[in-house]
C-alpha positions as CSV (number, residue, x, y, z in Angstrom):
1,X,-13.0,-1.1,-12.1
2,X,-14.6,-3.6,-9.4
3,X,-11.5,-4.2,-7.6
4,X,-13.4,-6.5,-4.9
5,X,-14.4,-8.8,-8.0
6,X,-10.4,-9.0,-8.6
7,X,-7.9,-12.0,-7.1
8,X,-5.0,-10.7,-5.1
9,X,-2.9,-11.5,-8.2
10,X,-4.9,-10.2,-10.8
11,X,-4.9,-6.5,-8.4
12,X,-1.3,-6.8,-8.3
13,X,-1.2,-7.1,-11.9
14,X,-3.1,-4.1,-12.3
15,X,-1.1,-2.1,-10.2
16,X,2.1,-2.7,-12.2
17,X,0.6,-2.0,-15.2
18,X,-0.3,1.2,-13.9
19,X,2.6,2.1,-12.3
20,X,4.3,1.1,-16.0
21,X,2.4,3.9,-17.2
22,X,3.4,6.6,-15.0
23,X,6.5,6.0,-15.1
24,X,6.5,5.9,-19.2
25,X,4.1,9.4,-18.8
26,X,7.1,10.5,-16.5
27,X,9.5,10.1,-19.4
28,X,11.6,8.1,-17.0
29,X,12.9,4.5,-17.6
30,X,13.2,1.2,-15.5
31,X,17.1,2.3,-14.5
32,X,16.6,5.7,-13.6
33,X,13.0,4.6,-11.4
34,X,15.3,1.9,-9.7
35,X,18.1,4.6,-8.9
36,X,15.7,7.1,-7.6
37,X,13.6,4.8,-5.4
38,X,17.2,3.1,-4.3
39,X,15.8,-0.1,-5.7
40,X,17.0,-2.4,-8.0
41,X,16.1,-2.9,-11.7
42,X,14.9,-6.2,-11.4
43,X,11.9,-4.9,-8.7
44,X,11.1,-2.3,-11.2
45,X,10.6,-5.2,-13.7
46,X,8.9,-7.4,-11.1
47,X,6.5,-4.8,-10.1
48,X,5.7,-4.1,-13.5
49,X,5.4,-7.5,-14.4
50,X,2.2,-7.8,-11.5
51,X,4.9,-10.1,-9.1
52,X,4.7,-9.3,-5.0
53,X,7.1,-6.9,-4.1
54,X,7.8,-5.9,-0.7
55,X,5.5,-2.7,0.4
56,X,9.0,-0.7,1.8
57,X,10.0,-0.8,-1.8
58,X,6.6,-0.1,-3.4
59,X,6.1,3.1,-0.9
60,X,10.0,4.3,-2.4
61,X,8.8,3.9,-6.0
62,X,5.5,5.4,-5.2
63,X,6.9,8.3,-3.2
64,X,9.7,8.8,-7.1
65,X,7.1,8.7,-9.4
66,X,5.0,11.4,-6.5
67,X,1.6,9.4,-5.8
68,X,2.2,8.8,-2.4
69,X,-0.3,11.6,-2.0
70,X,-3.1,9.2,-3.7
71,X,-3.1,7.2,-0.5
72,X,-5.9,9.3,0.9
73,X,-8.1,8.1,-1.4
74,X,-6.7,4.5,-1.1
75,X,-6.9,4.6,2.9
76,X,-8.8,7.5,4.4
77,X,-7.9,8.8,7.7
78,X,-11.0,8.1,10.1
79,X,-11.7,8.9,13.4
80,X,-12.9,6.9,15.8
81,X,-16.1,7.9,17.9
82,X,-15.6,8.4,21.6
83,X,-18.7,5.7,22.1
84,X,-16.7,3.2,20.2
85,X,-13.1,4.2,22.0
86,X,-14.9,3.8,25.1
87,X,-16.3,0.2,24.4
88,X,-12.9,-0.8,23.0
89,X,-11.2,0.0,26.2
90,X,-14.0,-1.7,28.5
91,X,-13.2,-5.0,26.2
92,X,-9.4,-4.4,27.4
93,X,-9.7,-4.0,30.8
94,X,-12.0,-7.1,31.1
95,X,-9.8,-9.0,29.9
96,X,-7.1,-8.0,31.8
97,X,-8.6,-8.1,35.6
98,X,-8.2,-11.4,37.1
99,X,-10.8,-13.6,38.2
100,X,-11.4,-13.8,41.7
101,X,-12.0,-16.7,43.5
């Protein structure tokens, strides 16, 4: 799937449809997602349904149904290069020294 080619509401949408399906995989329905994640019913619904939800509750539904782990792929951990740590810090302390007259 081209998720760049997709509107921020259409991606949402997508996401609660897949989220739907874990949790019907999991065997598990809307009430027994809400208890686990300490949400309430009608988020589970609304996620599903492809409405905004805040992240705090999608990262407790995520962690019930256990895909928290698929973050990595989702946002890699990267390291920054000491050339480019370097150059960031220069632009700091420029802008913090005071002109003088």
């Amino acid at each position: 799937m081209d998720w760049n080619s997709l509107s921020n509401a259409n991606v949402i949408q997508e996401i609660g449809v897949r989220l739907k399906k874990q949790r019907i995989n999991k065997k598990m329905t809307q009430q027994q997602l809400a208890e686990k994640a300490g949400v309430s019913l009608f988020t589970i619904a609304q996620i599903e349904r492809g409405k905004s939800v805040s992240l705090s509750m999608l990262v407790a539904v995520l962690r019930v149904l256990r895909l928290l782990d698929n973050l990595d792929l989702l946002l890699p951990e990267s390291k920054i290069s000491p050339v480019a740590l370097m150059k960031q810090q220069q632009k700091v302390i420029k802008r913090v020294r005071p002109k003088r007259y």
